[in-house]
C-alpha positions in Angstrom: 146.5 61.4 67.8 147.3 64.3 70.2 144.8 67.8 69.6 145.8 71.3 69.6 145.9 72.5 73.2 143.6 75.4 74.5 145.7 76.2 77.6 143.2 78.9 78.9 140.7 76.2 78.6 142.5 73.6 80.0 143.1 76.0 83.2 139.6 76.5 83.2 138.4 72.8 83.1 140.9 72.2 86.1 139.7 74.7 88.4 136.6 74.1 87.6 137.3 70.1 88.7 139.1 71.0 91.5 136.4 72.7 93.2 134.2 69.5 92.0 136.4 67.1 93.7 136.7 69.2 97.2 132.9 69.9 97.2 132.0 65.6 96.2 134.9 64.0 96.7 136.4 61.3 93.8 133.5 58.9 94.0 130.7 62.1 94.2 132.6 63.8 91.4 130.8 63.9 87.7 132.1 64.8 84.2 128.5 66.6 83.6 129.0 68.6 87.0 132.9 69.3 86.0 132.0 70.4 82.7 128.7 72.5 84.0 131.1 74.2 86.2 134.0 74.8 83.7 131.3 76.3 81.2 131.6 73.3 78.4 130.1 70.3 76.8 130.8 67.0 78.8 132.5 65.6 75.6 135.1 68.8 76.0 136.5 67.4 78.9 137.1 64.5 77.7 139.3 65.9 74.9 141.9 67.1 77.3 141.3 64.0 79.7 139.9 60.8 78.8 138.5 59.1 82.2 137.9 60.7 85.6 140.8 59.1 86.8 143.1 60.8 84.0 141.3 64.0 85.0 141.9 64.1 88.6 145.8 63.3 88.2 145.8 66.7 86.1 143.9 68.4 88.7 146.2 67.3 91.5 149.5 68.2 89.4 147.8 71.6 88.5 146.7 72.2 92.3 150.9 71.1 93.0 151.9 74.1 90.7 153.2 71.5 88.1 153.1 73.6 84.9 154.4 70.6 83.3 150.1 69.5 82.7 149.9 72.0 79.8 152.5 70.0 77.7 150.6 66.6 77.5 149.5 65.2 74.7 146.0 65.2 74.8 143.7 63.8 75.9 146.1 63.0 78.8 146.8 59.0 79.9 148.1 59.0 83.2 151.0 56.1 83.7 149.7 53.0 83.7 153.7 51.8 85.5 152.8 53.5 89.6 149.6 52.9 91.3 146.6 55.8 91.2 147.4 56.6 95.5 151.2 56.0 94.6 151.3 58.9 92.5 149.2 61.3 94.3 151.9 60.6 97.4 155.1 60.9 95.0 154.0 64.6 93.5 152.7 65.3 97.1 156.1 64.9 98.4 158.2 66.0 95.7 156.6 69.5 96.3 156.8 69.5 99.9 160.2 71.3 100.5 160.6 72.8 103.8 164.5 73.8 103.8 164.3 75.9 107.1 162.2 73.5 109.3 164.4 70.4 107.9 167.5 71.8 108.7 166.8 74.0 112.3 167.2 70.8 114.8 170.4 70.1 113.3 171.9 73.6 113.2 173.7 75.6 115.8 171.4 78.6 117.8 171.2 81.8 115.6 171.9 85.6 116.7 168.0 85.7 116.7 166.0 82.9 117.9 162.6 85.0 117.1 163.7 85.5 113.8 163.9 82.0 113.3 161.1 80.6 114.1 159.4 82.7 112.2 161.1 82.3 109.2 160.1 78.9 109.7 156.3 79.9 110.7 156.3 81.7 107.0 158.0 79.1 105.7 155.0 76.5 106.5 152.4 79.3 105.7 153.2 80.2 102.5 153.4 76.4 101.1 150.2 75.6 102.9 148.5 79.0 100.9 149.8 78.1 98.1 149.5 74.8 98.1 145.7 75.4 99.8 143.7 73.6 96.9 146.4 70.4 97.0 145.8 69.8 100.3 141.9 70.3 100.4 141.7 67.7 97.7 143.7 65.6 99.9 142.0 65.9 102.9 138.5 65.6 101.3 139.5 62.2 99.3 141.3 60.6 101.7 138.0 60.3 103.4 137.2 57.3 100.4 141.0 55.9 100.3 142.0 55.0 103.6 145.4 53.7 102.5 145.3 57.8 101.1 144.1 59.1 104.6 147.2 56.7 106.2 150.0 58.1 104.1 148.9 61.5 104.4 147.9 61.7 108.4 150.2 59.2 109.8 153.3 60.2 107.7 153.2 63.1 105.8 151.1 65.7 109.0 153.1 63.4 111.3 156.5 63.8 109.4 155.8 67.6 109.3 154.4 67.5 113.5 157.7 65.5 114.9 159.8 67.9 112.9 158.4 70.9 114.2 158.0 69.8 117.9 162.0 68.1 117.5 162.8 71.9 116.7 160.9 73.8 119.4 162.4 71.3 121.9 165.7 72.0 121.4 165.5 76.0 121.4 163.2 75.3 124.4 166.2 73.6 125.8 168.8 76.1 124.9 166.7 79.0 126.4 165.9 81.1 123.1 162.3 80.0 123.1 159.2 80.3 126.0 159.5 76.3 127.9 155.9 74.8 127.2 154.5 71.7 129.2 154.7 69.7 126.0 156.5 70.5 122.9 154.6 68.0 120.8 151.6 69.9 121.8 152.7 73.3 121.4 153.6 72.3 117.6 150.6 71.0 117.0 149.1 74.3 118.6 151.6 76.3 116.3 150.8 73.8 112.6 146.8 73.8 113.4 147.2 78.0 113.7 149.0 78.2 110.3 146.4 76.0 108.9 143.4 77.3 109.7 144.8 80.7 108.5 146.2 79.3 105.6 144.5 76.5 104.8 141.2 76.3 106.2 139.8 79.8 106.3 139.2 79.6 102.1 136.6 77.2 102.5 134.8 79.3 105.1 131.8 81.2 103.9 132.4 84.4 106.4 135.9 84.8 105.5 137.1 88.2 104.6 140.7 88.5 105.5 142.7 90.1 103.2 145.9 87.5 102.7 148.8 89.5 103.3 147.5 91.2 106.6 146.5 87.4 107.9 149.5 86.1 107.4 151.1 89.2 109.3 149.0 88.7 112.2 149.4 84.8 112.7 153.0 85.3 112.9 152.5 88.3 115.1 150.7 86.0 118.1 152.4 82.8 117.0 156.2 84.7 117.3 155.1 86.1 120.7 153.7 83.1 121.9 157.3 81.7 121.9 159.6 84.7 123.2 161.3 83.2 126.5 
């Protein structure tokens, strides 16, 4: 039998578990320390999720922007039809839409190369802030699931790495953009940049930049970086 859903609560609960899961990992990660952290009895969790497992798929869909967690019935069964990694990789890549850097290589050379790229520099900020707690759950778990660590190093960074460096080649090509020794290198120069910024700097205990100004900046020194 389903229960009344608290959605404040259940928002709460999440965060609360997110930040659980990044600091401990999945193995490290308890109910008692989830629930001490959300503010409620350890049996309150367990209304809205019934196993750890159950809880972390609602923590990664809620960290994905999938407002779709606040419909379940509760407390939430995850399906039992794809695998636990399998589904972690299917809602990471159904969110990762990158329209500009997916469709650059193939397109002919805009009025404004500078423009451009850094439409596509905001493009891969802005889902890498928003998508910050996603990725740091991620990164921190993948660390226990190697066949995790292999999906998302070796093919998702690597998907997004020979995408980028397939774009700067062919501008560098053309002339619109500053020729670099390596263009797989200078990518990786540009993604690690974004990432920090975006990414990165939210887990640093010194950090202090104000969002909107950071992300002005980055693509301040990334866009002149590139001007041929």
């Amino acid at each position: 039998m389903s229960r009344t859903r608290a959605p404040h609560r259940l928002d709460e609960i999440l965060l609360a578990a997110t930040g659980v899961f990044i600091a401990n990992g999945y193995r490290g990660a308890r109910i008692e320390d989830i629930a001490r952290a959300a503010g409620v009895a350890p049996g309150t969790v367990h209304l809205y999720a019934g196993t750890k497992e159950a809880l972390f798929d609602l923590v990664m869909r809620h960290a994905l922007h999938d407002s779709s967690v606040f419909e379940e019935a509760l407390p939430y069964v995850p399906p039992a039809n794809i695998d636990f990694i399998e589904r972690i990789w299917v809602r990471l890549n159904a969110a990762a839409q990158f329209p500009l850097l997916s469709t650059a290589p193939s397109t002919p050379p805009p009025a404004d190369a500078i423009a451009e790229f850094e439409a596509i520099v905001i493009e891969l900020y802005r889902w890498l802030m928003r998508h910050h707690r996603a990725i740091k759950l991620i990164e921190r778990c993948a660390r226990e699931w190697p066949e995790l660590a292999a999906l998302y190093y070796k093919q998702f960074r690597r998907d997004g790495l020979d995408r980028l460096s397939n774009y700067l080649a062919q501008r560098t090509a053309q002339g619109f953009l500053r020729a670099t020794a390596d263009p797989a290198i200078a990518a990786r120069v540009v993604l690690e940049t974004i990432a920090f910024f975006a990414l990165h700097r939210h887990s640093s205990p010194d950090s202090t930049m104000e969002d909107a100004r950071t992300e002005a900046v980055v693509l301040d020194m990334l866009s002149h970086s590139v001007r041929a």
